[in-house]
PAGU-585421 format. One line per 3 residues: number of its first residue (from 1); for each residue x, y, z of C-alpha. Coordinates in pm, 1 decimal. Layout:
NUM = X,Y,Z | ... .
This chain:
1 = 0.0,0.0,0.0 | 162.5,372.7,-71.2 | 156.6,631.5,129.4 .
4 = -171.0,769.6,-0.3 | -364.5,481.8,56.3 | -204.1,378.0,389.7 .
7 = -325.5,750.7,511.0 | -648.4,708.1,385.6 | -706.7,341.3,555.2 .
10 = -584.4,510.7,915.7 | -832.7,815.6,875.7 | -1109.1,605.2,802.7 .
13 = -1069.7,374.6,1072.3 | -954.4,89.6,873.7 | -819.1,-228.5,1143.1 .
16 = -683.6,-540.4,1016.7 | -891.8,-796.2,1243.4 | -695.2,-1103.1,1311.3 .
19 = -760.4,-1448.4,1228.4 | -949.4,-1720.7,1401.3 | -1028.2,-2088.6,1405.4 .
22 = -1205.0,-2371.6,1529.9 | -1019.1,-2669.8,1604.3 | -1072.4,-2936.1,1877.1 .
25 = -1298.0,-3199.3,1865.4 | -1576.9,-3043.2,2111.4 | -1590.6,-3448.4,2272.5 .
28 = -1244.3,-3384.5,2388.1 | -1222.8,-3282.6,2754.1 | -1071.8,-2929.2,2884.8 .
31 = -767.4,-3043.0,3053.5 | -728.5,-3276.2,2754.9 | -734.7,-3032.7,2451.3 .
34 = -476.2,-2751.0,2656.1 | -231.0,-3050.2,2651.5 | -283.9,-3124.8,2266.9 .
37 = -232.1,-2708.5,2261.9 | 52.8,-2687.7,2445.7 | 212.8,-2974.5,2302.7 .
40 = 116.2,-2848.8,1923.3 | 312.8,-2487.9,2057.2 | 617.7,-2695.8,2184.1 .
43 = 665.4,-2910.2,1875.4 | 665.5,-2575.2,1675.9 | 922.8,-2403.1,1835.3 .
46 = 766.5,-2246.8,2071.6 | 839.4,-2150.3,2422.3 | 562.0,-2126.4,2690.6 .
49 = 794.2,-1959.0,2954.0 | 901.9,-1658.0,2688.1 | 848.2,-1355.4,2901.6 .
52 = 921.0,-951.3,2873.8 | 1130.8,-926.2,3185.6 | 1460.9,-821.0,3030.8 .
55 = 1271.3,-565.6,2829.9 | 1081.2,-468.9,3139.3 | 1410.7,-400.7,3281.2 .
58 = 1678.6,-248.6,2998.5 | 1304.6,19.9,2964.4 | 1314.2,91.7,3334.6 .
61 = 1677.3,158.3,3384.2 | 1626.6,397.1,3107.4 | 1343.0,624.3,3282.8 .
64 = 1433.8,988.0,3356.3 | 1426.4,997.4,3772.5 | 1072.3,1101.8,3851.0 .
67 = 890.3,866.3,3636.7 | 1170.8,560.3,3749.2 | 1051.0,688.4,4146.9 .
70 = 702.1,645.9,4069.4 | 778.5,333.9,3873.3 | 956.5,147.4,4198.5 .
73 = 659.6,274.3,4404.3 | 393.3,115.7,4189.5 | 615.3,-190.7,4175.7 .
76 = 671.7,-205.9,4556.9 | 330.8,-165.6,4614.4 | 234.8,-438.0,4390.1 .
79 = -16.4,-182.2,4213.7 | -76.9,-393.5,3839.7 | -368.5,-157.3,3717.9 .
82 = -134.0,136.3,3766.7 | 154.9,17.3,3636.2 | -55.3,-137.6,3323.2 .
85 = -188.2,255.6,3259.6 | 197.6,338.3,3355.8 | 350.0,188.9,3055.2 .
88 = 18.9,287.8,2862.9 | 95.8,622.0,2911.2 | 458.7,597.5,2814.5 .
91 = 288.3,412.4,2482.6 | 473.8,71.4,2590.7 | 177.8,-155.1,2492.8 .
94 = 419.1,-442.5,2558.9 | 512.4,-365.4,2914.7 | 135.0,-309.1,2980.0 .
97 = 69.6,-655.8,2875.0 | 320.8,-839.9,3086.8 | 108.3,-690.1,3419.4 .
100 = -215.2,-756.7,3246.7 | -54.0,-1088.1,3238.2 | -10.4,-1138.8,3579.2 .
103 = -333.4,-998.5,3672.5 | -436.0,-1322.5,3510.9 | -287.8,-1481.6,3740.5 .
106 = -461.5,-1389.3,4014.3 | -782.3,-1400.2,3843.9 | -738.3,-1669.9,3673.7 .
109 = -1039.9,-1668.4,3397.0 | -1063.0,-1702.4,3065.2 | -1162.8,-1350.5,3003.1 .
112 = -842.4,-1224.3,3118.9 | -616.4,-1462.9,2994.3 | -713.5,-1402.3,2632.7 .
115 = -726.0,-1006.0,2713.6 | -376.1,-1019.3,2796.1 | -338.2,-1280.4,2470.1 .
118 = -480.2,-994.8,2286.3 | -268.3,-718.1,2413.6 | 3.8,-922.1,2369.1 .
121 = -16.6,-1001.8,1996.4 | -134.8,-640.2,1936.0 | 177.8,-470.4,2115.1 .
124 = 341.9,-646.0,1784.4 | 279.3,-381.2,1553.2 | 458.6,-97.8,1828.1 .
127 = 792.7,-287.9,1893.6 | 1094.0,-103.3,1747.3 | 1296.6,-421.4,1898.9 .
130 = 1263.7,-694.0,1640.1 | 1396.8,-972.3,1925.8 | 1120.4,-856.2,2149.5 .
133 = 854.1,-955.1,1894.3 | 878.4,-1321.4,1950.2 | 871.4,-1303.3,2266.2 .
136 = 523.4,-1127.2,2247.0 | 376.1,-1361.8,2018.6 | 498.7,-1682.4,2230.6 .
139 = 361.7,-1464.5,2561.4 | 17.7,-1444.0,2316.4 | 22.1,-1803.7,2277.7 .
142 = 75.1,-1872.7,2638.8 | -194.1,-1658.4,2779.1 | -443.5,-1828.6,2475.8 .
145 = -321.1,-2169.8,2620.2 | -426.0,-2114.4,2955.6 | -783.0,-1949.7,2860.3 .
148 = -853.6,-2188.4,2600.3 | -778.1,-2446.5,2914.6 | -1098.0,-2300.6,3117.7 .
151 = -1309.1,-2216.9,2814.8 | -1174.9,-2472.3,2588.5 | -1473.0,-2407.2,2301.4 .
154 = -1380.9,-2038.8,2247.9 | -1380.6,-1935.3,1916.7 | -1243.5,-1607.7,1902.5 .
157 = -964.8,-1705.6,2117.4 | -873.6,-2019.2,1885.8 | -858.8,-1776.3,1610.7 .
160 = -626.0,-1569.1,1764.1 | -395.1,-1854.4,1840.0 | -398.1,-1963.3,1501.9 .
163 = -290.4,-1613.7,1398.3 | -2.1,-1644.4,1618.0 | 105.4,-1972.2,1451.1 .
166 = 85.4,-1799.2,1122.1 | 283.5,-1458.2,1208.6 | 536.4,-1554.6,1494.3 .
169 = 650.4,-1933.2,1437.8 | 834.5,-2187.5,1264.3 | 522.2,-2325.4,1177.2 .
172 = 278.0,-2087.6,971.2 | 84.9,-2392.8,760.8 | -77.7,-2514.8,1125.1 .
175 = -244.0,-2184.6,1133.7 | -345.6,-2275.2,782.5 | -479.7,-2544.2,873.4 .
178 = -703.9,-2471.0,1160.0 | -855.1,-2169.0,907.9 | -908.5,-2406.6,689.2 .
181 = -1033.3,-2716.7,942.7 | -1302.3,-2413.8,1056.5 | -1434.7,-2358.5,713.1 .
184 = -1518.6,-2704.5,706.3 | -1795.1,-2625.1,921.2 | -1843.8,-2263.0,911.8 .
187 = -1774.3,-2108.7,560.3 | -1973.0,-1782.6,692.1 | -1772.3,-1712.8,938.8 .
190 = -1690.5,-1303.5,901.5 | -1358.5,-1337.5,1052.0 | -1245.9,-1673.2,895.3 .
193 = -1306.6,-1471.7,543.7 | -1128.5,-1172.4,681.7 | -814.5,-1319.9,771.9 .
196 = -773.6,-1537.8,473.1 | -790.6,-1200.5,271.2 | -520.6,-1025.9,501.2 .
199 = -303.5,-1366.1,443.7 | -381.5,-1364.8,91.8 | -272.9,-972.8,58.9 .
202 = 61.2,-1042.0,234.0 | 157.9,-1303.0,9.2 | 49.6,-1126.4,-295.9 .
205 = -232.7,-1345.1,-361.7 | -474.7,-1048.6,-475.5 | -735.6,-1272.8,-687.2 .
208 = -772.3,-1435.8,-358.7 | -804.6,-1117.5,-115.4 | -1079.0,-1001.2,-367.3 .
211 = -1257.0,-1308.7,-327.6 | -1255.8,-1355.7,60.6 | -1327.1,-941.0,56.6 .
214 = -1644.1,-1017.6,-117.8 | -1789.2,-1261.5,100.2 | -1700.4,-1168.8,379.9 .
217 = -1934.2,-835.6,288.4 | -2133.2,-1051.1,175.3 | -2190.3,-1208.5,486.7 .
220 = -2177.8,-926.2,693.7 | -2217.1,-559.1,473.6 | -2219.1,-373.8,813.8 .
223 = -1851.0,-459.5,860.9 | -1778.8,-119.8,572.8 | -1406.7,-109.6,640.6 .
226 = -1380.6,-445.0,392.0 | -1453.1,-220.2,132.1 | -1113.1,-0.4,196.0 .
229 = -924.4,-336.6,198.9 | -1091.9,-482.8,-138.9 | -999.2,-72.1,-303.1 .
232 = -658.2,-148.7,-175.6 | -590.7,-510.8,-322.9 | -813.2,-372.2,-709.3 .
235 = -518.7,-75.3,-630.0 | -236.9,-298.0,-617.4 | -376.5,-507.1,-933.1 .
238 = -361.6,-111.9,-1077.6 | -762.7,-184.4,-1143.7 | -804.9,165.9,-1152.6 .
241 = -1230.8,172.4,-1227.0 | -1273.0,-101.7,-968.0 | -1093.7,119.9,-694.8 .
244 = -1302.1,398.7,-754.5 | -1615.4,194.1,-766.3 | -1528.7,18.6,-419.1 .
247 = -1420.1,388.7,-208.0 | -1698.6,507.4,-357.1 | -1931.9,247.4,-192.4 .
250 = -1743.5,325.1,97.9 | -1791.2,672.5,121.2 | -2169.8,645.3,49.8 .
253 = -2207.2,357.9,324.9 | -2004.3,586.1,602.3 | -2128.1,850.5,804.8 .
256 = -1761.3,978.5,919.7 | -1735.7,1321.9,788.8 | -1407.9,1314.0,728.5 .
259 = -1371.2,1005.0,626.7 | -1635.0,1110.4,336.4 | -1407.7,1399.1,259.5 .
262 = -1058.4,1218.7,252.4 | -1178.9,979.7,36.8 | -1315.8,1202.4,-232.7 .
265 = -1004.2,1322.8,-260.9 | -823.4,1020.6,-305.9 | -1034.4,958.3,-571.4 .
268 = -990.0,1280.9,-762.1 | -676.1,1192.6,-739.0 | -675.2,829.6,-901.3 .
271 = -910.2,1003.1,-1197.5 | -567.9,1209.3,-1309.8 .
């Protein structure tokens, strides 16, 4: 995507939703199936006890003195909500999620295990260290492994791990293969058409990303964002017309203002 269009997608609104899939048996028991997970995670060269803490400290030591103080104080006091909005603040999304990790702990549920998955495999996209990113998306796998263990039929949450198998290890094709074992059984599935798009669109695959664009509006024509990813991918074919024809659906579907406005004129520009 060029400049021009990567603008336009971020002032419209335009997220990348991650991918999803459905793979246990649903007659296998809990404990059972977050074995077969963890074992799946180990034999791809994965490791479950990844964690941030050297990044956690080398970011500390370099705090200027007041915000190190208040840092030690939060720490000593064993404050995690504060020191999650600390790092927040300091827009270290990947520092957040190690204490939103180990609030899991101590609540131990499913709902904030695959919270701190989440924030986890999003604080991907603001690392400037390219070591730490493995680390995050093995620290996304593990907090998915030990929701999926209490709520072993979550969807959402099995389509986030298979995202992680695709994007952060040795072993992509298994998070192939759960999006495809899911569409065995649930072709309609928005996100399982979504992802397969964003897949196809990294690997240049833009027949494809059309495609899985289409249905997924199809499927779902609330979800309006689709249409900026299907301009992009006619764009990048240099489909000129069809470009035009899909922002413009866009821009009559949207009521963002602005939006509206940037888009028009992106398009005058693509007419010259």
């Amino acid at each position: 995507m060029n400049t021009k269009r990567t603008q336009v997608v971020l002032i419209c609104g335009a997220l990348v939703l991650l991918v999803l899939l459905f793979i246990a048996p649903k007659t296998i028991t809990a404990g059972h199936e977050a074995q077969e997970e963890e074992n799946a995670t180990q034999k791809s060269g994965v490791s479950l006890d990844a964690n941030l803490s050297v990044y956690l400290n080398m970011a500390a030591k370099n705090l200027e003195p007041g915000k190190k103080s208040e840092l030690d104080i939060l720490v000593l006091q064993k404050k995690q909500d504060s020191l999650i909005a600390f790092w927040d603040n300091l827009k270290r999304p990947d520092l957040a999620s190690f204490y939103l990790e180990e609030v899991a702990k101590t609540e131990n549920t499913a709902d904030i295990w695959f919270k701190a998955g989440n924030r986890y495999y999003y604080a991907v996209q603001f690392s400037k260290d390219k070591t730490e990113v493995p680390v995050l998306y093995q620290s996304a796998m593990r907090c998915f492994t030990k929701g999926l263990a209490l709520a072993p039929q979550d969807q959402d949450a099995k389509i986030m791990m298979a995202a992680c198998y695709v994007e952060g290890t040795q072993d992509p094709m298994e998070g192939i293969r759960r999006l495809r074992e899911i569409e065995k059984t649930d072709s309609n599935n928005v996100k399982l058409q979504l992802t397969f798009a964003f897949f196809s669109i990294k690997s240049g695959q833009y027949d494809k990303a059309i495609a899985r664009f289409n249905k997924a509006l199809n499927i779902d024509s609330t979800y309006i964002e689709a249409y900026l990813h299907l301009a992009d991918a006619y764009e990048q074919q240099n489909n000129i017309e069809k470009t035009i024809q899909v922002l413009e659906k866009y821009a009559s579907k949207t009521n963002d203002v602005i939006a509206k406005i940037e888009i028009d004129k992106y398009i005058q520009q693509l007419k010259k």
